[in-house]
N, C-alpha and C positions, 0 to 999 in steps of 0.2 A: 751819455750816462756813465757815472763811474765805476767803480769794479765793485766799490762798496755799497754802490745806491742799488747795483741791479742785485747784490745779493741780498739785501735789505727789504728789497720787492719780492723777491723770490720766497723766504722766510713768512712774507706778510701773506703770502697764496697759500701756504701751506698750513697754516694756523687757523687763516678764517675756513677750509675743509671739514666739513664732521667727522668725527673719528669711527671710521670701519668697523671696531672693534665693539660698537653699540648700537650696529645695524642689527634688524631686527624685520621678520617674515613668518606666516603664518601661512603653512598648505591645511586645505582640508579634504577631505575625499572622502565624498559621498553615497552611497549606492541608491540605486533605484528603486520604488516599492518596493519589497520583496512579498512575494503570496505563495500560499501552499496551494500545491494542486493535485487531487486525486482522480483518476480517472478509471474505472471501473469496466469492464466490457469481460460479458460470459459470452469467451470464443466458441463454444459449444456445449449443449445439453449432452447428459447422459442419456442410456439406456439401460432400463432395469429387466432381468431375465430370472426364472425360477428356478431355485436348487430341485437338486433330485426328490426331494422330500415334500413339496410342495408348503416348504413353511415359510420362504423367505424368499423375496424379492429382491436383488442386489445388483451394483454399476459391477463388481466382481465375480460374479456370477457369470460361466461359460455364456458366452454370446451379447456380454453386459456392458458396459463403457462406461467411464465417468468423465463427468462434463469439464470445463475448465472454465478459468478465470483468470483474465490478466489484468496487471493490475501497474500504472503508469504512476508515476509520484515525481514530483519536482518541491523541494523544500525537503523538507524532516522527513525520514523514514515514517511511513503510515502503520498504524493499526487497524486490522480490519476486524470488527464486530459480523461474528457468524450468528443470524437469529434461531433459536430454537426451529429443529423442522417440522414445515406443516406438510399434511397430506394429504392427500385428493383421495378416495375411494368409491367405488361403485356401492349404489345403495347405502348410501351412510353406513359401512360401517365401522362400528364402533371399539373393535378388539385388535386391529391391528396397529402398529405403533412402528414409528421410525426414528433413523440416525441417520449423522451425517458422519462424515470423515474426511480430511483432507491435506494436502503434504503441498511444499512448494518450492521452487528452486534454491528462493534462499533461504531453507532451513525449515521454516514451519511444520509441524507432526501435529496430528489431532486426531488419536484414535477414536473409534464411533462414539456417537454423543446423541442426546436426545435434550440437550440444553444448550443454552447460549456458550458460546468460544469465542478467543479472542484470540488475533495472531499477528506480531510484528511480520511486516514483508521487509523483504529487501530493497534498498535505496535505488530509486529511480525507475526498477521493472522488475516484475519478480511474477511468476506464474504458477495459478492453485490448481490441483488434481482437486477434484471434489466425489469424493463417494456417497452413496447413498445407498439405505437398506428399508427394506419393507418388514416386519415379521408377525406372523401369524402361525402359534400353536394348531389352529383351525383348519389352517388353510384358506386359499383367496377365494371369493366369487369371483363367477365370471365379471371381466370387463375390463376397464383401463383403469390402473395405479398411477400415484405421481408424488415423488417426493421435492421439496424444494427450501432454499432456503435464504432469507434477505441477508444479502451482505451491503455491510455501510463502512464507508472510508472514514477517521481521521487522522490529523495529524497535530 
């Protein structure tokens, strides 16, 4: 072959080539369902003790505790709805009333309340003090008291 024929070939390889500069590719990246999860668990109940005065039942009160609740989340930061508190009483009665109250690591404050609350938690784990009060101008009858209160996740 001549000097001219092979660069004549060579010329003809290079031509019939698609040109690079109109290549062309598509990544995509995808993620996995994603789901929100909330996870709920009251690591322990209070105990409610009587002030000096015999008008109030409270988790603050000398010898009192208040319960906890942790609170797991995977996805959005949760809101947790605090329900109105209900309460247990010896012999129905009718005149004493309760509050709750509650604070938690990341941030939440809820001074006493006798209504529904609402309270952002902290992303991922965040843990609620929960207070409770009893009160009675009267004073209690004998027997057992119990304050409590539904908490609901979402997100």
């Amino acid at each position: 072959m001549s000097r001219y024929s092979l660069a004549a070939a060579s010329a003809l390889i290079v031509l019939s080539m698609p040109n690079a500069a109109n290549a062309q590719a598509t990544v995509t990246l995808t993620s996995g369902p994603l789901i929100d999860v909330c996870i709920l668990e009251a690591t322990s109940g209070g105990v409610l003790t009587r002030n000096g005065e015999g008008t109030l039942l409270g988790s603050e009160e000398s010898g009192g505790s208040p319960g906890t609740l942790t609170v797991v989340a995977l996805g959005t930061s949760p809101t947790l709805t605090f329900q109105a508190p209900s309460i247990s009483t010896p012999g129905g009665d009718s005149t004493t009333t309760g509050e709750i109250a509650y604070s938690s690591i990341g941030g939440a404050d809820q001074d006493y309340t006798d209504a529904l609350s609402t309270a952002s938690a902290g992303a991922l784990l965040d843990t609620f003090t929960v207070h409770g009060r009893l009160l009675n101008d009267d004073g209690f009858l004998a027997g057992t008291y119990q304050i409590s209160t539904v908490v609901t996740c979402s997100q």
